[in-house]
C-alpha positions in Angstrom: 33.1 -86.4 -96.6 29.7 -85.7 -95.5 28.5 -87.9 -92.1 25.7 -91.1 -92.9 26.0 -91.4 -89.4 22.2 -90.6 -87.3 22.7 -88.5 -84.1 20.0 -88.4 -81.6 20.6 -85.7 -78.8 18.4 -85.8 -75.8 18.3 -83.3 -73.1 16.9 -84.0 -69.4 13.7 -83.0 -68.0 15.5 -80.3 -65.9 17.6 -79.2 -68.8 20.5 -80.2 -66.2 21.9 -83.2 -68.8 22.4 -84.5 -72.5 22.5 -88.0 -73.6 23.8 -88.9 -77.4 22.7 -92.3 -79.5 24.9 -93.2 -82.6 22.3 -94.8 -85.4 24.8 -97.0 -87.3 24.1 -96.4 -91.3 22.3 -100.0 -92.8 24.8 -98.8 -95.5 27.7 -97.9 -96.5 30.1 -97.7 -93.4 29.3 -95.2 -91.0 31.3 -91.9 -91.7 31.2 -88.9 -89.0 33.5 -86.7 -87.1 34.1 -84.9 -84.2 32.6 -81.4 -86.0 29.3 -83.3 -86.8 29.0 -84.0 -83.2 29.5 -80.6 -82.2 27.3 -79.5 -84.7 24.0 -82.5 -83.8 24.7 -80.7 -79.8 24.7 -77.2 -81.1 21.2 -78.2 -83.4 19.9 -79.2 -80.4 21.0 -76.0 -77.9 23.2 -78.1 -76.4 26.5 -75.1 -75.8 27.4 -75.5 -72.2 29.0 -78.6 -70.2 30.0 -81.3 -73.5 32.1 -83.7 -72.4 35.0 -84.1 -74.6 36.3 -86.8 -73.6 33.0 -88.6 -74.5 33.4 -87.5 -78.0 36.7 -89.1 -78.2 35.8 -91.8 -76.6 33.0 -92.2 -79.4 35.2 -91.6 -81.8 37.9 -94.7 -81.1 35.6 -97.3 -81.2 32.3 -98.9 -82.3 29.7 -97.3 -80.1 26.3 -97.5 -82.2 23.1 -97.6 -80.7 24.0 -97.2 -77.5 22.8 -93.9 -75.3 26.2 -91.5 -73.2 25.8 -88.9 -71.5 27.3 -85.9 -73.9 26.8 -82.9 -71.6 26.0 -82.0 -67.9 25.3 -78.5 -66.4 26.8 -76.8 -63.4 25.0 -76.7 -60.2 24.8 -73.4 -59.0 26.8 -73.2 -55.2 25.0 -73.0 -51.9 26.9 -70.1 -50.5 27.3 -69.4 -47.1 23.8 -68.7 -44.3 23.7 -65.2 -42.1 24.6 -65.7 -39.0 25.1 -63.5 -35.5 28.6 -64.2 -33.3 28.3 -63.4 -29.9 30.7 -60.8 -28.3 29.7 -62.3 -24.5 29.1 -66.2 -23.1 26.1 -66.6 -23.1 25.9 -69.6 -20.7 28.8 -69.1 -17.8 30.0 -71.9 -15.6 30.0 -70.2 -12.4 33.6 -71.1 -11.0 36.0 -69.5 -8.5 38.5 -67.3 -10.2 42.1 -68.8 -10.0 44.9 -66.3 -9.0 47.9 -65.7 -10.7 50.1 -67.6 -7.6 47.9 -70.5 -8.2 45.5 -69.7 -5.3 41.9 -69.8 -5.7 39.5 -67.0 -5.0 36.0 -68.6 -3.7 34.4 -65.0 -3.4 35.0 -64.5 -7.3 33.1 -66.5 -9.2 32.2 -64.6 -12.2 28.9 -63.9 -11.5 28.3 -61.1 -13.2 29.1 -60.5 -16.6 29.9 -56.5 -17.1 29.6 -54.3 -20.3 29.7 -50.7 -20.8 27.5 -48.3 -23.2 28.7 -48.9 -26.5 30.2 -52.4 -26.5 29.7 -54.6 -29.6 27.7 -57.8 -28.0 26.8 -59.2 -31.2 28.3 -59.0 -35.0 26.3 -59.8 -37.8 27.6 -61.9 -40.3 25.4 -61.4 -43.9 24.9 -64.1 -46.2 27.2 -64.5 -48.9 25.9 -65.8 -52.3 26.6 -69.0 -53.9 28.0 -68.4 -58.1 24.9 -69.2 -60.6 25.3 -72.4 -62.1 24.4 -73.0 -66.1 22.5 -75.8 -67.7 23.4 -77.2 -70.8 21.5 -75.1 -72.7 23.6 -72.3 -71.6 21.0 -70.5 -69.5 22.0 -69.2 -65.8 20.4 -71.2 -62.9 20.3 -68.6 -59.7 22.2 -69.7 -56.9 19.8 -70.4 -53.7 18.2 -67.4 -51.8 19.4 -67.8 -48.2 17.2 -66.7 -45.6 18.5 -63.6 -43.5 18.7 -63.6 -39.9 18.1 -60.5 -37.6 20.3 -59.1 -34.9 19.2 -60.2 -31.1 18.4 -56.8 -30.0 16.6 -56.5 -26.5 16.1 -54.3 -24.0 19.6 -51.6 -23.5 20.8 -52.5 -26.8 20.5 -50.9 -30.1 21.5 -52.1 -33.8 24.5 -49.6 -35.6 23.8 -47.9 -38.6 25.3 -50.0 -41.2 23.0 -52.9 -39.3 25.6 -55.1 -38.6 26.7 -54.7 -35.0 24.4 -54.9 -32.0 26.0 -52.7 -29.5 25.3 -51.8 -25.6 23.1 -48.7 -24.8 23.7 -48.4 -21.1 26.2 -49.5 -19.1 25.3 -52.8 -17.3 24.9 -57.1 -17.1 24.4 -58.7 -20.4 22.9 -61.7 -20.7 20.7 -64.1 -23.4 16.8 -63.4 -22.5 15.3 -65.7 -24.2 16.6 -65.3 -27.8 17.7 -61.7 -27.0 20.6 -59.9 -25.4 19.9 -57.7 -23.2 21.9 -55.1 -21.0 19.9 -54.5 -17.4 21.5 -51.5 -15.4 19.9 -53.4 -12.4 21.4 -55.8 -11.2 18.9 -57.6 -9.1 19.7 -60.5 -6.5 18.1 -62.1 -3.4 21.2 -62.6 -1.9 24.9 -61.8 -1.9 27.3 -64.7 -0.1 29.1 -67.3 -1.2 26.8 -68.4 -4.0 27.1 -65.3 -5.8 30.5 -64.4 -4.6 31.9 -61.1 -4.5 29.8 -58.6 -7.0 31.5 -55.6 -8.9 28.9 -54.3 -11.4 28.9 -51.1 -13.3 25.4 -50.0 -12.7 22.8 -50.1 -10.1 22.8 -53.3 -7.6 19.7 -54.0 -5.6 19.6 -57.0 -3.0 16.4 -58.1 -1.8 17.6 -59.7 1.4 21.1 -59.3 3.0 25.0 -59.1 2.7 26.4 -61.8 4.4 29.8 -61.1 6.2 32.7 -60.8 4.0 31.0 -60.1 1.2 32.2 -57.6 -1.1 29.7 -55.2 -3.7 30.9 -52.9 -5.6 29.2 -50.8 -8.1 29.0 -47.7 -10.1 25.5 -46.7 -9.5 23.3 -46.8 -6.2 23.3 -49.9 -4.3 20.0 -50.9 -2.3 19.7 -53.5 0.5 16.4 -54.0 1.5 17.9 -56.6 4.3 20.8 -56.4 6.1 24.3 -55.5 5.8 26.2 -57.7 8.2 30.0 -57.6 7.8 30.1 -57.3 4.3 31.3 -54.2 2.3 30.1 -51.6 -0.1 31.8 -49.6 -2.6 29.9 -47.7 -5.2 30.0 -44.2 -6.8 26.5 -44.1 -6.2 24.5 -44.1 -2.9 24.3 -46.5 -0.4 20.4 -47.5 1.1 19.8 -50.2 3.8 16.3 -51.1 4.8 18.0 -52.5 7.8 20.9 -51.8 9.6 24.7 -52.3 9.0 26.9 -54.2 11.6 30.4 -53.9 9.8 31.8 -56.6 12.6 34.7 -54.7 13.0 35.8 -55.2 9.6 33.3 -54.1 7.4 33.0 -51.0 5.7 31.0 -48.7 3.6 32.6 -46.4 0.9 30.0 -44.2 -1.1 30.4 -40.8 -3.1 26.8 -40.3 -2.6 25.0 -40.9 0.5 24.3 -43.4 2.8 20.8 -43.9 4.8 20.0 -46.9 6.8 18.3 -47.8 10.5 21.8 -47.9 12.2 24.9 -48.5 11.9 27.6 -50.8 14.4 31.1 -51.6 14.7 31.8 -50.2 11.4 33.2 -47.5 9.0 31.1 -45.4 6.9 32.8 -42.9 4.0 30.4 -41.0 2.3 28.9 -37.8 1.1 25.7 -37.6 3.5 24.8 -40.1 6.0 21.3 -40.4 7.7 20.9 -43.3 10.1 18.8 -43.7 12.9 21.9 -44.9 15.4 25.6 -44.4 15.3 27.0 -47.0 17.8 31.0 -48.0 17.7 31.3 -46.5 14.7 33.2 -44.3 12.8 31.5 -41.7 10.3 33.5 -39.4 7.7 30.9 -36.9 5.4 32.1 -35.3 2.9 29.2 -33.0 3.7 26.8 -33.9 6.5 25.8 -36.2 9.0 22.5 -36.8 10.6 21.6 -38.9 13.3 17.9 -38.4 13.8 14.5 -40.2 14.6 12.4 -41.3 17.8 15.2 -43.4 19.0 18.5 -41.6 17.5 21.7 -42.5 19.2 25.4 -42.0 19.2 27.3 -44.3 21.3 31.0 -44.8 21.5 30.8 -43.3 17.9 33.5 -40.9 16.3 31.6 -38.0 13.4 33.2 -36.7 11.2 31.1 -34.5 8.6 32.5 -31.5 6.5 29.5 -29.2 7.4 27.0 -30.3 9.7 26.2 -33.1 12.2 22.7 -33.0 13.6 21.8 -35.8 16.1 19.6 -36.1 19.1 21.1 -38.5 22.2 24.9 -38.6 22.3 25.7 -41.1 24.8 23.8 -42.6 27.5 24.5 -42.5 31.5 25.2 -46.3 31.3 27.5 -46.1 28.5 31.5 -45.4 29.4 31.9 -45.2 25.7 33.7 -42.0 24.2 32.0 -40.1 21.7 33.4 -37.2 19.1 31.7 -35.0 17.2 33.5 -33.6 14.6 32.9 -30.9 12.1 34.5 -28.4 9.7 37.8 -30.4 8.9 38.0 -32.6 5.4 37.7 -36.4 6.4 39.8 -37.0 2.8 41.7 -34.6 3.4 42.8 -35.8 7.3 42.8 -39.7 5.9 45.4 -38.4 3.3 47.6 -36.5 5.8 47.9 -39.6 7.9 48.5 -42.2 4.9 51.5 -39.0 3.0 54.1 -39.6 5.8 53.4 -43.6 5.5 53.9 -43.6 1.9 57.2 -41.7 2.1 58.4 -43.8 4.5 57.8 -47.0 2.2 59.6 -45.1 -0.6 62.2 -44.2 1.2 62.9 -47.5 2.1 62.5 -48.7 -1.0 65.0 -45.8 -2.5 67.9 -46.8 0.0 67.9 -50.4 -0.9 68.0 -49.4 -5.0 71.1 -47.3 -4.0 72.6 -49.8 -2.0 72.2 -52.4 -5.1 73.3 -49.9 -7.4 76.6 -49.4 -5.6 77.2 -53.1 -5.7 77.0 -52.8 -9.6 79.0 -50.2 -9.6 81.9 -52.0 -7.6 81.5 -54.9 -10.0 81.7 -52.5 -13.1 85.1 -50.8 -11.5 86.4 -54.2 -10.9 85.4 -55.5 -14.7 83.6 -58.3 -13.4 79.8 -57.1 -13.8 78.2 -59.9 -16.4 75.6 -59.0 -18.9 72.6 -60.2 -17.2 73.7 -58.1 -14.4 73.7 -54.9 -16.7 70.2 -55.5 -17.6 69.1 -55.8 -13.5 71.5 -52.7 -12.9 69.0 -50.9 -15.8 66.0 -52.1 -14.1 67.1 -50.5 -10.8 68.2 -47.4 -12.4 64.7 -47.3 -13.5 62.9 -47.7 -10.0 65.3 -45.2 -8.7 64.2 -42.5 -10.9 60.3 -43.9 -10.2 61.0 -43.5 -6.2 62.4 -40.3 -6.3 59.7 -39.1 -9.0 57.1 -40.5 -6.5 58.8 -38.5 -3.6 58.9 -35.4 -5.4 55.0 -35.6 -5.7 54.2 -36.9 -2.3 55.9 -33.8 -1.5 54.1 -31.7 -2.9 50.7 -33.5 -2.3 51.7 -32.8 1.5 52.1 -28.9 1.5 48.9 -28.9 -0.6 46.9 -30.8 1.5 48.4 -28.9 4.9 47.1 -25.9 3.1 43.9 -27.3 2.5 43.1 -28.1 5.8 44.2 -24.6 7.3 41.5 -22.9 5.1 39.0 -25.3 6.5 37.8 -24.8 10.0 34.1 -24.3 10.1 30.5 -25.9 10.6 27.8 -26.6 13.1 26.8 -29.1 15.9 23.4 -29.2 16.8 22.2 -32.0 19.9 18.4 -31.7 19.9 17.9 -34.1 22.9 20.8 -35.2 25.9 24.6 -34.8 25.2 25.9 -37.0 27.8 29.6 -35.5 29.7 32.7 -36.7 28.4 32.2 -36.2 24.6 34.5 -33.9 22.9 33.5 -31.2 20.3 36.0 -30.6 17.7 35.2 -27.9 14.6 38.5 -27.1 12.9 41.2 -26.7 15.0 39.5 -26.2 18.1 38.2 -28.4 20.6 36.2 -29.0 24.0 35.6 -31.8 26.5 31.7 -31.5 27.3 32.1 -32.5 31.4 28.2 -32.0 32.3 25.4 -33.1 30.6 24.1 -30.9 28.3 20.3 -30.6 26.6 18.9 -28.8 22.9 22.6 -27.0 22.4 24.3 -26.2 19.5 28.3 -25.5 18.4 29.6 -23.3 15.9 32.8 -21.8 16.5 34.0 -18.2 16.3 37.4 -16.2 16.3 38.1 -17.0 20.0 36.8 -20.6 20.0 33.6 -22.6 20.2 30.3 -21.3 21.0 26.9 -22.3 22.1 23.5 -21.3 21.8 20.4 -23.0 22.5 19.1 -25.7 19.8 15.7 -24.8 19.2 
């Protein structure tokens, strides 16, 4: 039966929304069904979001003249924003470092936050896309655009190809610089003591004023001081330079696999490949290559030299000083430090080896007497294991020992030159010969032939 029953569809403004009126019929009795509902939407365009339950709803009950809500379209979805994760803390609460015993280390406080070439600092997360929503008139609504956000490149980093990582390009500190990262292969301070702690950085380290004592820097490029070194200790694979002088305190030490040039250098140990200073006094000098001692005041007092090649100085003692002084060329410092520490070392191990034997004997008279438990296997594996480690180790000690005594045999050779006083009572070593200078001597220099040390005049 065909419908006497008025249906007025209205859509929303924003096309977002449908309302229905039911006119009732004056006369007969209103006749419509759910089709001619479906059919007043679809005249209207209305194909997307109908509320079905409305329609039933309207069709249970006497509902004329009144306006529902028929159809309502989909909201698109926000999606997720861009955004950058940082690989590094960018804001560090300086702390000393606790131990693994539960001791704290006050010289470790983090200061310096390390990365090498080719670390990922910062990952790029693109936006993702919300779903397009539909209005009831079945066309698409495009989810949001969401704006993009760029990588925080600065200066020693560079963005990957596929744009999404931003990596290291050197090896150095990163940091947040403003709204950048940024990797500095200087590390730059005013100071080192116990506000900045111990520093162990894996480019180039440059202090403006001193190194207090007991401080440690470490580094893997060139370490410059333009103050003091007083007590404190470098290590770097770099070189070493001091604006100042070095007072080691009898503890301090420098360790460089370049050179080392500074004023002077007292009470302490210097291992390097050069060294140039202006005064050597209680101190101990090992070059890998050579040493020089020079300028209008140039000193060695109470001072043991050690240099691979060469040592060049000017006054060797003094006729106050009772200090002894040796000047010593054409031997390997390495190579001499490791023949000393090889017999130590075996010793340890060999130590170590007879109390693992004596435990595993124990074991063994437990195993013969059936009373050796399970957890007492497991130990009796462990030790079996450090056995075989000791005697391993031994086996190569071993042979680190002939090699190194060959080493030094085929070294034996250099030169000595004293361009102002050599005061009596220093001795002259190059290779395995040696002299005790007894009278002062003036502008002489050492080199040693097949039946001992020479000299020749200086200039």
């Amino acid at each position: 039966m065909e419908s006497n029953v008025t249906m007025n569809v209205i859509i929303s403004a924003d096309k977002m929304a449908a309302t229905i009126k039911l006119i009732r019929p004056k006369d007969p009795e209103p006749v419509f069904t759910e089709k001619d509902v479906l059919k007043a939407l679809s005249s209207s365009g209305v194909v997307h979001g109908i509320k079905n339950d409305v329609i039933s709803f309207l069709m249970r009950g006497d509902h004329y003249d009144e306006t529902f809500e028929i159809a309502r379209g989909t909201l698109p979805t926000a999606g997720e924003n861009a955004s950058v994760e940082l690989n590094f803390v960018p804001v560090r609460e300086l702390k000393p470092r606790e131990r693994a015993d539960g001791t704290v280390d006050y010289r470790d406080i983090g200061y310096v936050q390390n990365t090498k070439k080719g670390d990922v600092l910062a990952i790029k997360h693109p936006a993702v896309l919300g779903e397009p929503g539909l209005n009831v008139l079945g066309k698409e609504i495009p989810a949001p655009k969401l704006p993009d956000v760029k990588l925080p490149q600065g200066k020693g980093t560079e963005i990957s190809a596929d744009g999404l990582n931003l990596v290291a390009s050197v090896d150095g500190q990163v940091s947040m610089s403003g709204r950048s990262v940024t990797v500095m292969n200087t590390l730059t301070l005013d100071t080192v003591d116990m506000s900045t702690g111990n520093i162990d950085f894996v480019g180039n380290v440059q202090v403006n004023g001193d190194v207090a004592q007991g401080a440690v820097v470490k580094a893997v490029g060139d370490v410059i001081i333009k103050g003091s070194l007083d007590g404190g200790t470098i290590i770097t694979d770099g070189n070493v330079i001091i604006n100042n002088g070095y007072n080691g305190r009898g503890s301090g030490e420098i360790r460089a696999k370049g050179s080392v040039k500074c004023k002077y250098i007292q009470n302490g140990t210097v291992t390097a490949g050069d060294i140039e200073v202006g005064a050597s006094i209680s101190a101990l000098l090992r070059s890998k290559s050579t040493v020089k001692i020079t300028g209008k005041t140039a000193l060695v007092l109470a001072s043991h030299i050690m240099a691979r090649s060469s040592i060049e100085c000017v006054n060797v003692g003094s006729e106050t000083s009772s200090g002894e002084n040796t000047l010593e060329v054409g031997n390997d410092p390495e190579l001499i430090q490791r023949s000393q520490a090889i017999p130590q070392e075996i010793k340890t191990i060999t130590a170590q080896l007879a109390q693992l034997e004596r435990l595993e004997s124990v074991f063994a008279q437990l195993e013969a007497a059936g009373r050796l438990r399970e957890d007492q296997e497991e130990k009796r594996a462990q030790v079996k294991l450090s056995r075989d480690k000791s005697n391993a180790d031994l086996i190569d000690l071993s042979n680190e020992q002939d090699e190194v005594a060959e080493a030094l045999q085929t070294t034996g050779y250099g030169t000595i030159i004293v361009t102002g006083t050599l005061h009596p009572f220093a001795t002259i070593c190059i290779g395995p010969e040696r002299i005790r200078v007894e009278n002062e001597t003036q502008f002489v220099r050492f080199t040693r032939r097949q039946d001992g040390i020479s000299t020749s005049p200086a200039r």
